[in-house]
C-alpha positions as CSV (number, residue, x, y, z in Angstrom):
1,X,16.8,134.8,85.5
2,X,15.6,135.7,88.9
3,X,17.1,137.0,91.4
4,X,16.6,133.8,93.5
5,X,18.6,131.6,91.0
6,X,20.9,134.4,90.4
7,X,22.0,134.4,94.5
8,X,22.1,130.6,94.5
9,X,24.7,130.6,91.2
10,X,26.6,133.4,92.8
11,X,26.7,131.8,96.0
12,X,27.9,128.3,94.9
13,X,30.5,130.4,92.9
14,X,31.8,132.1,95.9
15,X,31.6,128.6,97.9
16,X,33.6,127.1,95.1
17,X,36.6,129.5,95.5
18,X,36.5,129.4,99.1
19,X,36.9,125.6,98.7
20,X,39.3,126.0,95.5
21,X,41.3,128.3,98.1
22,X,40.9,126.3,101.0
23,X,42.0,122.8,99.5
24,X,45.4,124.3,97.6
25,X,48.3,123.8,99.5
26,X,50.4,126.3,101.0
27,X,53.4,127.4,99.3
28,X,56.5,125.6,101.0
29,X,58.5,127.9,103.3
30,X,62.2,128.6,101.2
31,X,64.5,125.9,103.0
32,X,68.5,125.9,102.3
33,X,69.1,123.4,99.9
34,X,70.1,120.0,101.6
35,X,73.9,119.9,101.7
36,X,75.4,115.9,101.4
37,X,77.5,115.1,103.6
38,X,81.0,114.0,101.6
39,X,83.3,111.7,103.3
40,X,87.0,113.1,102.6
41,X,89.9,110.7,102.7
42,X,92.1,112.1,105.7
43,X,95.5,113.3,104.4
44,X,97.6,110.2,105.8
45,X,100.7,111.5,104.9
46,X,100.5,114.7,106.7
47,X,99.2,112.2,110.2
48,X,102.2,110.3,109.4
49,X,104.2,113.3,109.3
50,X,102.7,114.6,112.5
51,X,103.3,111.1,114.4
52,X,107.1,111.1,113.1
53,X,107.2,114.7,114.6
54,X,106.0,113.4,118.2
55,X,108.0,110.6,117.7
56,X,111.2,112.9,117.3
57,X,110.1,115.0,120.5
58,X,109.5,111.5,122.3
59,X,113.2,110.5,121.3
60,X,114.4,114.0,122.7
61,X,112.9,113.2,125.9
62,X,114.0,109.7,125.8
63,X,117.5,110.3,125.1
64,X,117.3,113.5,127.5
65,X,116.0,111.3,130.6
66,X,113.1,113.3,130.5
67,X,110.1,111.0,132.1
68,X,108.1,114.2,133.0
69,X,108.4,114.7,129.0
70,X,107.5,111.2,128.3
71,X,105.0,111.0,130.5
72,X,103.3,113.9,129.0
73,X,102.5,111.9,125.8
74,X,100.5,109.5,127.2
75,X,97.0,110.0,128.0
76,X,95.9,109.7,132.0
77,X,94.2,106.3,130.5
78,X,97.2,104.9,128.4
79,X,98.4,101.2,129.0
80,X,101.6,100.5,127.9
81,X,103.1,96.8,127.2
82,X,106.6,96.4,126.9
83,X,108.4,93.4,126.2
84,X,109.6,91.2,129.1
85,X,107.7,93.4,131.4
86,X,104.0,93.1,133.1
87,X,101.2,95.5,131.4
88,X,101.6,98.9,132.9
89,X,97.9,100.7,133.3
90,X,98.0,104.0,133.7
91,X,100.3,107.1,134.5
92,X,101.6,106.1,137.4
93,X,102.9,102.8,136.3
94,X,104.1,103.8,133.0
95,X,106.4,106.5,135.0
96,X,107.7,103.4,136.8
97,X,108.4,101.5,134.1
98,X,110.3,104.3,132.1
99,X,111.9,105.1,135.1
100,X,113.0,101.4,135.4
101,X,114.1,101.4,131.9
102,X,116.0,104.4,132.3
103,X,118.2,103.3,135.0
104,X,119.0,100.1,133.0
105,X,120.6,102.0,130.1
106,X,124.3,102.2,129.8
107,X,125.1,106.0,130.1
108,X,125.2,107.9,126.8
109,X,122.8,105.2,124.9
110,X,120.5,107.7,122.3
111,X,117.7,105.9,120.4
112,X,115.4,107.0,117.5
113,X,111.8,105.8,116.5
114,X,110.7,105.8,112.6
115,X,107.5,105.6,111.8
116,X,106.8,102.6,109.2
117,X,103.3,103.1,108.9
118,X,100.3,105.0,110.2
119,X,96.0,104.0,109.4
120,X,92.9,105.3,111.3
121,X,91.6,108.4,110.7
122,X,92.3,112.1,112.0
123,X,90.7,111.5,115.5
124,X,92.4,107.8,116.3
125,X,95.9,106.7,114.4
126,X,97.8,103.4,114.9
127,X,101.3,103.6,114.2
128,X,103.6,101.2,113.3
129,X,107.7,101.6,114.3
130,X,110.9,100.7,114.6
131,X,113.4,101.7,117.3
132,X,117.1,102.0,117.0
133,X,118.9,102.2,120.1
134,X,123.1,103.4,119.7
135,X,126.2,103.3,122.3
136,X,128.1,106.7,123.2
137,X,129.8,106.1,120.0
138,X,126.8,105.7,117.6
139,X,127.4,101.9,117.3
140,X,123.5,100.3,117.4
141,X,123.4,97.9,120.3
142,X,119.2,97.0,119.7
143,X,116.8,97.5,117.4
144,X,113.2,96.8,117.5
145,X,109.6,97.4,116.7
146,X,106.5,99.1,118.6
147,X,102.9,100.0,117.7
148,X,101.5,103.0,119.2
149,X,97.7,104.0,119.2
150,X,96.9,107.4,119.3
151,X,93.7,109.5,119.7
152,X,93.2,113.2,119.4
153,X,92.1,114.8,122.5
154,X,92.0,118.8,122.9
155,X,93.6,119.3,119.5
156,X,96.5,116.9,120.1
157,X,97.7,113.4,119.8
158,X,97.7,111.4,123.0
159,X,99.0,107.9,123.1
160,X,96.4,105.2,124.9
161,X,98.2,102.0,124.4
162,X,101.5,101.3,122.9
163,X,103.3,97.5,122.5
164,X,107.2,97.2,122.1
165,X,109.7,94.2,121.6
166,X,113.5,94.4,121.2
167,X,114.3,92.5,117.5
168,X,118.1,91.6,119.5
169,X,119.3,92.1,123.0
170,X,121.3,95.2,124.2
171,X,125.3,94.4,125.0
């Protein structure tokens, strides 16, 4: 073999790695392994349980006379629609019309709220509820039923739009 043909086979050989080299694909860079995204039931006993709870503050204000208390469950947004009253949007007119209410009551009257029923999600729940509303003496005098839509804002439960009736009228 001469050194001619002995240049051109190694030179093809050394081209042929190059290009063996050059063609194989780089080795992928080590990625975390793809996480799938798992869609958990939210625990809707322990919302419901949470509601009830602001529920039970709600009827501590209520039955205190409290609207600075009351007020402070709703969010600056809320609308509230009570029955035989006009659609009250906002703060401002949701202080008037517990203030109203308020100074209707008989002195002494108490009421409690049950949650029924709660469905949504962790970040926006709608309640279902019955009021009970007692004389001095414990005697009910009106019961009736609300809904109640609350969202989570900051880490807490604000409501933006409730809807009550009476079931009978008070005495």
């Amino acid at each position: 073999m001469n050194k001619n043909n002995y240049f051109r086979i190694a030179t093809a050989c050394i081209a042929l790695s190059l290009f063996s080299v050059a063609c194989t694909p780089a080795p992928k860079e080590a990625t975390a392994p793809e996480v799938m995204a798992v869609s958990v039931a939210p625990d809707m006993a322990a919302i419901k349980a949470e509601i009830q709870r602001l529920e039970n503050a709600w009827a501590a204000a209520d039955n205190a006379g409290d609207v600075t208390a009351l007020l402070a469950f709703y969010s600056d947004d809320a609308v509230s629609m009570g029955g035989d009253s006009p659609m009250a949007v906002g703060k401002a007119a949701i202080q008037k019309e517990i203030e109203a209410s308020m100074a209707s009551r008989p002195a002494g009257t108490t009421v409690k709220y049950e949650v029924l029923d709660v469905f949504g999600n962790e970040n926006t729940v709608t309640e279902v509820g019955k009021t009970t509303r007692m004389d001095a003496s414990g005697k009910v005098i009106s019961s009736g039923k609300y809904m109640a839509i609350w969202e989570k804002r900051d880490g807490k439960y604000l409501c933006v739009r409730d809807i009550s009736n009476n079931d009978t009228k008070e005495n």
